[in-house]
N, C-alpha and C positions, 0 to 999 in steps of 0.2 A: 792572750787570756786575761779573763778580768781580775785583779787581784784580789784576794780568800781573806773572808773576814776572819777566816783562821785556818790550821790545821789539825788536821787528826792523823795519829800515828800509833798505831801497834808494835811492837819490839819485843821481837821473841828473843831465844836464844840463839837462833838461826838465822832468823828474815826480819828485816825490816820493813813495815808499809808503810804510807803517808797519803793523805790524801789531800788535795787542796778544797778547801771547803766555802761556800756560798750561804749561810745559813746552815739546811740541813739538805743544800744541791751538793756533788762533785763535780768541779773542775775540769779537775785532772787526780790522775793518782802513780803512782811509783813506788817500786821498791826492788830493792838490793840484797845480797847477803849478810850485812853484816850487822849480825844478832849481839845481843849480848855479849856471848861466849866467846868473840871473836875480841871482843876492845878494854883497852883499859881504861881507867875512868877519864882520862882528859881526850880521849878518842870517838867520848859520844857524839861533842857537838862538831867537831869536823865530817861525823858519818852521815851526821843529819843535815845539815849545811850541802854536802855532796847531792845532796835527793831536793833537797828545796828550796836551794838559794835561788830559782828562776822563779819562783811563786813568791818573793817577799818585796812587796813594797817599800817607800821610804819613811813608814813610820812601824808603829811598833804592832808585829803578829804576833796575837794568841795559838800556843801550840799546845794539846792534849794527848798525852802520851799514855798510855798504860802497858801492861805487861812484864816482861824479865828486864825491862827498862829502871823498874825501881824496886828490886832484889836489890840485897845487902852488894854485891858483887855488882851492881848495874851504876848507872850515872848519879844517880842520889838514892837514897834507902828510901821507900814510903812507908812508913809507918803503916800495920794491919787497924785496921778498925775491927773492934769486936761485935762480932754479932748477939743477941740477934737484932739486925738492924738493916737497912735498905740496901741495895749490891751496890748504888753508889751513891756520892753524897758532891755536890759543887763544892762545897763549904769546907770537904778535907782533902782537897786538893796540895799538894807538895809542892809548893816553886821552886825551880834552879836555877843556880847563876850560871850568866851565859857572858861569853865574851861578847858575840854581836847583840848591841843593843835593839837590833832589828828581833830578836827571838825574846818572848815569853814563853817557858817551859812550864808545864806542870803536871806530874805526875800523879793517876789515878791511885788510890791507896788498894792493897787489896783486903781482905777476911782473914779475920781470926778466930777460932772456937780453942777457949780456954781449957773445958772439959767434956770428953776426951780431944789432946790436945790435934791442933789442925792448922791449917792455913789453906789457902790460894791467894793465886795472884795472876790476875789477865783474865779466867774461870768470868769472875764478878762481872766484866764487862759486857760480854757476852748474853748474863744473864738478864743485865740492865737491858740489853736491846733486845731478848724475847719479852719481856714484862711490859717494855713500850707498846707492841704488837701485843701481846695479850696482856692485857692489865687483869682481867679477872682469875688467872689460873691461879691453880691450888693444886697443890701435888707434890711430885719426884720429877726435878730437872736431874738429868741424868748427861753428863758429857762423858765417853769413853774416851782413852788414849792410853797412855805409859803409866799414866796413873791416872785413873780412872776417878770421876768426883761424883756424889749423890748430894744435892743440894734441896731443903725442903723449904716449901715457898708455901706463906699463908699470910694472906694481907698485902700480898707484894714485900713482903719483906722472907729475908732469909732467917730461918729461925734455929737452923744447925745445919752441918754437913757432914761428910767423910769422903777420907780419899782412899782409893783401893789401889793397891799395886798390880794389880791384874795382867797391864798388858809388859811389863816390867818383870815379872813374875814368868811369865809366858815365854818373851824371851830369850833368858836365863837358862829356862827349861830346855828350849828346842836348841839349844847353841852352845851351853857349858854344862847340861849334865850329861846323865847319864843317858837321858833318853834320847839324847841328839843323835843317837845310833837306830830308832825305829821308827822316828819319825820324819815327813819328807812335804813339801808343797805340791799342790796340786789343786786338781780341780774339788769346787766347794760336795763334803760330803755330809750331807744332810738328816741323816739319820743316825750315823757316827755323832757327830755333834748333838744331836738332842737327846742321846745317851749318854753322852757326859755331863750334859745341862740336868739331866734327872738326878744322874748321882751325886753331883757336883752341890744340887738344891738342899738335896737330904744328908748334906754334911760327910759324906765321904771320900772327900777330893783328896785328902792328904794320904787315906788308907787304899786309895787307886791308884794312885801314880803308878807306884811300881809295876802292878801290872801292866801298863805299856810297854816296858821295857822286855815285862818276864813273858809276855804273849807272843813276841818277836821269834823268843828263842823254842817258846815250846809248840810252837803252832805254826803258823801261814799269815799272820797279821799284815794287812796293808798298810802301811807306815804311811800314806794318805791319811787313811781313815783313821792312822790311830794319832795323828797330828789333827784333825778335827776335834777327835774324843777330847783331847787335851785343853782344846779351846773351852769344851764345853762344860768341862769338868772346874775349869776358872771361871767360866761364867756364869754358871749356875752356883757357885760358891758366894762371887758376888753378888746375886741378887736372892740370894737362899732367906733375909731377913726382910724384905718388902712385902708387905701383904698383899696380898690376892686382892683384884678389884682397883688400887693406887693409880689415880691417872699420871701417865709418867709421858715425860717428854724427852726423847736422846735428841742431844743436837752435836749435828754429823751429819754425814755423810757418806757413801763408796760402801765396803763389804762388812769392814768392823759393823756399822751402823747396825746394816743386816742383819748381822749377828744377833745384833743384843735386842731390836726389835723379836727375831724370831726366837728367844729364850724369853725374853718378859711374855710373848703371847703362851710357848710351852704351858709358863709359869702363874696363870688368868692374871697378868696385867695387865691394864687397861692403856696402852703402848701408842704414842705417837714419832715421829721422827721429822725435826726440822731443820732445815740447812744449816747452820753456823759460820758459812761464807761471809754473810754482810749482816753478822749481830754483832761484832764489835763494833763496826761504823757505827751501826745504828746505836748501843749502848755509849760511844763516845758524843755522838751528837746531843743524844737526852743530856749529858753531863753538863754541855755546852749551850745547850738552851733552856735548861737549872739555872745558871750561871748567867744568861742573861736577861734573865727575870728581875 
């Protein structure tokens, strides 16, 4: 293999990726278990060394890291840059010291919003590579997960965001309360769900709960359907303040995705859905070709 005029790497709290990089070709790519959560701080560049010491030449590789990599708790801290301002920037990039002089580390910083207060981190790069691919949009980036992010984009730049605990929230619900007794998985129920996404919209998610639980005991309730309702009665909570019309973009994937596409249509959003598999690459390579401008 030909040797990478650099590397790009993702570093969750779980998985590590890497790719060996050509420009903005791959190589090759790789990756491991060990996340964040797994290492203590002198453990990062051994874990990274394990994934790429066959891609490094004998002079010095530029490597671009983002994600739970540079958390207070990760290999160095990256400083938040405050919005509102571009999802990413060459110029505030983090270097870290590395024992092999073979490694240039640097970590992508992530967002801050001051008021009401906020953060991400990893979110940003991701966003950088749908912005590559669409430069003109204007709207609601929308990423669901454990915590769920609403990111508004005008000019290319992010101009505020929030994070929702939704899926956080959700599994909490189905698992340590009360209602983890009526409700059950199963196959997707579709009209359950868009009756939670109704009531959920119209702010009465918190005044509903109970009743899944009290439906169980007084009725016939399908604890499918009423694990759907539940979904929907979150999701239509979080999207209860977006206006009608909003071009929104989820990026995602699988059945969540689903979800939140067929609650923003409920809801007249104007709803797209685009993978997030290969927008970090792409968001680290724009970083990297910033950089060498």
């Amino acid at each position: 293999m030909q040797t990478p005029d650099w590397i790009a790497v993702d570093w969750g709290t779980t998985q590590l990726r890497a790719w060996a990089m050509k420009g903005a070709d791959v190589l090759a790519e790789a990756h491991s278990d060990q996340g964040m959560g797994k290492l203590e701080r002198h453990q990062f560049e051994p874990a990274l060394l394990a994934l790429v010491d066959g891609w490094l030449g004998q002079g010095v590789t530029p490597v671009l890291a983002c994600g739970m990599v540079g958390a207070r708790q990760g290999w160095q801290e990256a400083p938040y840059r405050r919005v509102p301002c571009g999802p990413v920037d060459a110029a505030d990039l983090v270097q870290v010291e590395t024992n092999d002089p073979r490694l240039d580390v640097r970590i992508v910083a992530g967002l801050a919003q001051p008021d009401p207060a906020d953060v991400m981190r990893g979110e940003e790069v991701q966003i950088a590579g749908f912005l590559a691919q669409q430069p003109e949009f204007e709207g609601l980036i929308l990423l669901p997960g454990t915590h769920s992010k609403h990111v508004w984009i005008k000019g290319a730049t992010v101009t505020r965001f929030s994070t929702h605990m939704t899926g956080e929230l959700f599994a909490l619900l189905c698992q340590h309360s009360i209602l983890r007794h009526s409700v059950a998985e199963g196959a997707p129920q579709p009209d359950a769900f868009a009756d939670g996404v109704r009531v959920g919209a119209d702010g009465q998610a918190l005044a509903t709960l109970f009743s899944i639980r009290a439906s169980g005991l007084v009725g016939q309730a399908d604890p499918v359907a009423e694990r759907a309702r539940l979904s929907g009665l979150l999701i239509g909570a979080e999207l209860a303040d977006v206006p009608a019309g909003t071009p929104v973009t989820v990026i995602g994937s699988g059945a969540l995705t689903d979800l939140y596409l067929a609650a923003a249509a409920q809801l007249g959003l104007n709803a797209t859905a685009q993978d997030g598999a290969d927008l970090v690459l792409a968001g680290l390579t724009q970083i990297y070709l910033q950089g060498a401008q």
